[in-house]
C-alpha positions in Angstrom: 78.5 133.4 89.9 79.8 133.9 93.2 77.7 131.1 95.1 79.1 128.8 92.6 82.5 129.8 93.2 81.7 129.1 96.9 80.1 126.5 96.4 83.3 124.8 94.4 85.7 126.1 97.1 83.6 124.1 100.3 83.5 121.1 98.2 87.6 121.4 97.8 87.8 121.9 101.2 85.3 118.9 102.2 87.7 116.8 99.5 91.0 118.2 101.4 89.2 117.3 104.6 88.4 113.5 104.6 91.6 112.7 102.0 93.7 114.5 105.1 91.3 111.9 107.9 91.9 109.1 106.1 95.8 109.3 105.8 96.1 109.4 109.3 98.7 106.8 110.7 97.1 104.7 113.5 98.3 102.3 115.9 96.1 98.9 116.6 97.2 96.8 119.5 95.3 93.0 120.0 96.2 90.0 118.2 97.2 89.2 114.9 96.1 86.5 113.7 94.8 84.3 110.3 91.3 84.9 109.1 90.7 81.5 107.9 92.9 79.4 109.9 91.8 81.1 113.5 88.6 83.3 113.1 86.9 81.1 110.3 85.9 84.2 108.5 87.1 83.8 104.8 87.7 80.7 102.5 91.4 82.0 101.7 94.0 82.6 104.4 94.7 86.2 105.2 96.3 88.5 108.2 94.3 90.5 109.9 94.3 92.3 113.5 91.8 91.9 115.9 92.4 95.3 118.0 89.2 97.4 120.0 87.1 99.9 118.3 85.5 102.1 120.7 83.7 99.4 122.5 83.5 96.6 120.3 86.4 94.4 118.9 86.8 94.8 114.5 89.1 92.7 112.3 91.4 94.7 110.2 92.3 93.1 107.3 96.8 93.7 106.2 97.9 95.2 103.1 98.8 92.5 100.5 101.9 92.9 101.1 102.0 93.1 104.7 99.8 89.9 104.5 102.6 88.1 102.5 104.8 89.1 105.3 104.1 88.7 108.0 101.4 85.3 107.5 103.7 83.0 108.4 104.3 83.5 111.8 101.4 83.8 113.0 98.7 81.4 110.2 99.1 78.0 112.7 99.1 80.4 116.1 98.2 83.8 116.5 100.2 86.1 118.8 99.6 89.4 120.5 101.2 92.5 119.0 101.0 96.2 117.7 100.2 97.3 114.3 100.8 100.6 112.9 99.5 101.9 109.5 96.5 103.8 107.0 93.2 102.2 107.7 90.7 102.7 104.9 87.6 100.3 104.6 86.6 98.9 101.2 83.9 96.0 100.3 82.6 96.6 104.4 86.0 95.7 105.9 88.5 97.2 107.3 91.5 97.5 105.7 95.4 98.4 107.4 98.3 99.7 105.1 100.7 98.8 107.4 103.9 100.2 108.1 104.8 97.9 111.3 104.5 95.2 113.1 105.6 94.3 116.6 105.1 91.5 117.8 104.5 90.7 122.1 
């Protein structure tokens, strides 16, 4: 009984854990920019980051309504700025709730 009871409690705690990691507000600087029009990376158009990771650039794809937005500025040129928000990734990309944007 009691290894169940611990068992239960570490896989709360591992729950608690990664729900509390992936909450965590980041801030993404690099440029901002249309996934169709720019990168040629989807058939629709959609806002997305391109910011570092580590060593390596990523695309981080905007909320949809951050993508609403904010696409018009930036669809037929993309600019430099600052993104802050939740990432989360879902269907292997990398997704921003965003909750600004600055732009350079």
């Amino acid at each position: 009984m009691k290894l169940w009871s611990m068992l239960a409690a570490a896989t709360l705690l591992f729950a608690f854990t990664t729900a509390q990691a992936e909450d965590k507000e980041v801030t993404l600087k690099g440029t901002i920019t249309c996934a169709k029009c720019d990168l040629k990376k989807e058939a629709k158009c959609a806002t997305v980051i391109v910011a570092k990771e580590g060593e390596k650039e990523a695309v981080f794809y905007f909320d949809t309504d951050s993508d609403k937005k904010h696409h018009k500025a930036i669809c037929t040129e993309a600019k430099k700025g600052t993104v802050k928000g939740t990432v989360s990734e879902k269907d292997g990309k990398k997704w921003i709730k965003v909750t600004d944007v600055k732009f350079d």
